[in-house]
N, C-alpha and C positions, 0 to 999 in steps of 0.2 A: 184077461191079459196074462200071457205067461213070461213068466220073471225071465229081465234081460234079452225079453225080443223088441227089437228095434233101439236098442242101443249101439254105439258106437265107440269106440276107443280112440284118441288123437295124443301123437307123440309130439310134443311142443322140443325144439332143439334148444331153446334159449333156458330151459331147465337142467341143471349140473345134474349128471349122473355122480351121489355119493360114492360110489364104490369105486369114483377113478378120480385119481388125484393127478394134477400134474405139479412138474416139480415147481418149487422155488427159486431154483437156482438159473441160468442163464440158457442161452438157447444153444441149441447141439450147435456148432459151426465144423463138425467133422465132414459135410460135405463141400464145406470149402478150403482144404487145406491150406497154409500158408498164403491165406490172401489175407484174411480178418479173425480178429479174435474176441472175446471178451473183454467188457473195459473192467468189468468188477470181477475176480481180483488181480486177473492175467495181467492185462496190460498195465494196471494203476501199479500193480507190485514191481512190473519190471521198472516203471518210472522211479518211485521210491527207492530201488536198493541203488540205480544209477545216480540219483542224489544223494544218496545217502554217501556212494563213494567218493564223489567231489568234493561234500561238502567236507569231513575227513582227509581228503588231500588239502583242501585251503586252509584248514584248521594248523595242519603241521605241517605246511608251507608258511604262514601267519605266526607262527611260535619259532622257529627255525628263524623265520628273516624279518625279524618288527616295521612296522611301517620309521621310515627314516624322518624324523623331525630338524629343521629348522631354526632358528633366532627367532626370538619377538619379533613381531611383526614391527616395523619400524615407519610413519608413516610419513616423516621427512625425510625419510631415504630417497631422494630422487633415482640415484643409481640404481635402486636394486631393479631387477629384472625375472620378472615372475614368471613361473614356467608351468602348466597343468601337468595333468595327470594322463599318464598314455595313451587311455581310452579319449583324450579329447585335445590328441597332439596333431590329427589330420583338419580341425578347425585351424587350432592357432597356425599350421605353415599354410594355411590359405588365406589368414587375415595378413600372411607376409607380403601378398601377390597387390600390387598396385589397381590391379582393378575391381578388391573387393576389402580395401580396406583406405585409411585416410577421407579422402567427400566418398567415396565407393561405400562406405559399412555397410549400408544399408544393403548391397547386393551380397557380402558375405554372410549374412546374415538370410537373405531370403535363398542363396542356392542351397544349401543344407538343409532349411526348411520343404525347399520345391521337391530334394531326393528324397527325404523320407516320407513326404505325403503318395510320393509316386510308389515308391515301396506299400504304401499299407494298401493304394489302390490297386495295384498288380495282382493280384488274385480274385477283385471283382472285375479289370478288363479282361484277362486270358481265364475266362472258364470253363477251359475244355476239361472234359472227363479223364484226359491222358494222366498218368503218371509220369511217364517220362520226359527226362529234360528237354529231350530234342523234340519233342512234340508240342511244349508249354516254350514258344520262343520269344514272347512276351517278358512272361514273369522271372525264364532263366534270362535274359538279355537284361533287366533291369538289377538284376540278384550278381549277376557278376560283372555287369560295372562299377556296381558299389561296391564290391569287394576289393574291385582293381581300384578303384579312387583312395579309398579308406586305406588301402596299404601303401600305395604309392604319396601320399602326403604324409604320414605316419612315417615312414621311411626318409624320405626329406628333411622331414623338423627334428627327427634323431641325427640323421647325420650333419646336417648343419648348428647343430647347436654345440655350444661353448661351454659345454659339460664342466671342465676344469674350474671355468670362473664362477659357474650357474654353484659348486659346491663350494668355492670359497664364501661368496656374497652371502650362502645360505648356512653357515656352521655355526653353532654353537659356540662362544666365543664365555673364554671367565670374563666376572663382572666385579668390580673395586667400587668401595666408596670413595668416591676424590672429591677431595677438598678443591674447589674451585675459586675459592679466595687466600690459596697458598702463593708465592711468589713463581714457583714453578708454573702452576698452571697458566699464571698471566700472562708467563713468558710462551707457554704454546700459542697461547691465544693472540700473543700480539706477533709472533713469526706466522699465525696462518695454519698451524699446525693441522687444526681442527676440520680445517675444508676437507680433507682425506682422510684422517685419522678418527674423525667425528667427536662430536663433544663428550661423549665419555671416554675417546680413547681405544674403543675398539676396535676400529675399524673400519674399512668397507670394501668396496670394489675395486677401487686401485691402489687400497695401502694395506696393511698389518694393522693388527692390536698393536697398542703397546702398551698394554696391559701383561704382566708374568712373563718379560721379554727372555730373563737370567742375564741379561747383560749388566755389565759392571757399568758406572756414571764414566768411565774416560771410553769405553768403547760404545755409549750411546754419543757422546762427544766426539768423534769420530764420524760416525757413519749420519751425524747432523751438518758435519764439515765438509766429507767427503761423499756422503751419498750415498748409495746400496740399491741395488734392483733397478725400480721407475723412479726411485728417487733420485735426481737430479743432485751434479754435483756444487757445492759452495749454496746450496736452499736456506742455512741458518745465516741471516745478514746482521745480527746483534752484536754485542759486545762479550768479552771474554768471560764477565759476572754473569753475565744472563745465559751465556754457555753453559756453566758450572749449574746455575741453579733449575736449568731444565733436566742437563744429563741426571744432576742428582734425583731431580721428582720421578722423573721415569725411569731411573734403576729401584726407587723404593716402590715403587705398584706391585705389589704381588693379588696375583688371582687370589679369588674364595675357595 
């Protein structure tokens, strides 16, 4: 038998040729210009540096304009009237609407639920391959009703609201220790003083502090006689001592 007769040679393809590497890095996509790119690091970088610059603008948007606080929350305040936050002003002017709010809650509550369920399903009903809006008339028909809802109540509940009082009811107001077993004070308390003015004097939604007022005692004496603003006139119905000894408690209140 002579050496390497009836042998045979078999190229198996599933064997790596050493001598040819391919790269590591992503797949050419220069045959498809400007349709698709790389997600690592093309597209992740262009996401990144777009957050990066937002988050940079809210940063020194946020330093520039502090978030705006409020009074202690008070929770025998009947009057006060609470107002959300912008992103969730097109709910509150729909809990205004009579028919999804009062016996109805329960429907304003479930149509905002039914729009955003419809929203996350809109892209498993319209699954066409289209890109384009006019071709996806589904999921754009859903995408811009919501757009129009969400603006159109948000707009509503801004322009209908009572800005002016919504900043009075919620300000910051000084705070006094008062003696509530002084003669003054019993006299606010037995003219009633207190239903508007509140039991410390601060305030609320249809009165003033009268706390740090700078009023002297003959012109709180006054404007107890004759009235001022929503105050009604001839309100103090006491005697001339009990005059004297409220004007004077409420000219000594000074703020902290």
């Amino acid at each position: 038998m002579h050496r390497g007769k009836g042998m045979k040679f078999v190229g198996d393809s599933r064997i790596l040729d050493p001598s040819v590497r391919k790269p590591m890095g992503p797949k050419d996509y220069s045959e498809y210009p400007g349709k698709t790119e790389a997600f690592w690091p093309n597209f992740l970088l262009k996401e990144w540096m777009v957050g990066a610059v937002f988050l940079v603008g809210f940063l020194c948007l946020t330093a520039a304009h502090p978030a705006p606080l409020e009074r202690i929350a008070d929770p025998t305040d009947a009057g006060y009237i609470p107002m959300p936050d912008w992103y969730f002003l097109f709910l509150y002017q729909m809990l205004k609407y009579s028919y999804a709010s009062g016996p109805y809650n329960v429907i304003g509550l479930v149509l905002p639920g039914i729009a955003f369920i419809g929203l996350l399903l809109a892209p498993f009903i319209d699954r066409g391959p289209h890109r384009r809006p006019l071709k996806r008339p589904l999921a754009t028909g859903f995408m811009l009703l919501s757009i129009a809802a969400v603006f159109y109540l948000t707009w509503e509940a801004a322009a209908h609201h009572d800005w002016k009082k919504a900043a009075e009811q919620g300000k910051i107001v000084a705070s006094v220790d008062i003696d509530k077993e002084s003669d003054g004070y019993k006299v606010i308390s037995k003219q009633t003083c207190i239903t508007c003015h509140g039991d410390n004097l601060s305030g609320g939604p249809a009165a003033p502090s009268l706390i740090g007022t700078g009023l002297s005692a003959d012109e709180v004496a006054k404007i107890a006689q004759h009235g001022i603003g929503n105050m009604p006139k001839d309100q103090f119905k006491g005697t001339p001592d009990e005059l004297k000894k409220l004007s004077e408690f409420i000219s000594s209140l000074k703020a902290k």
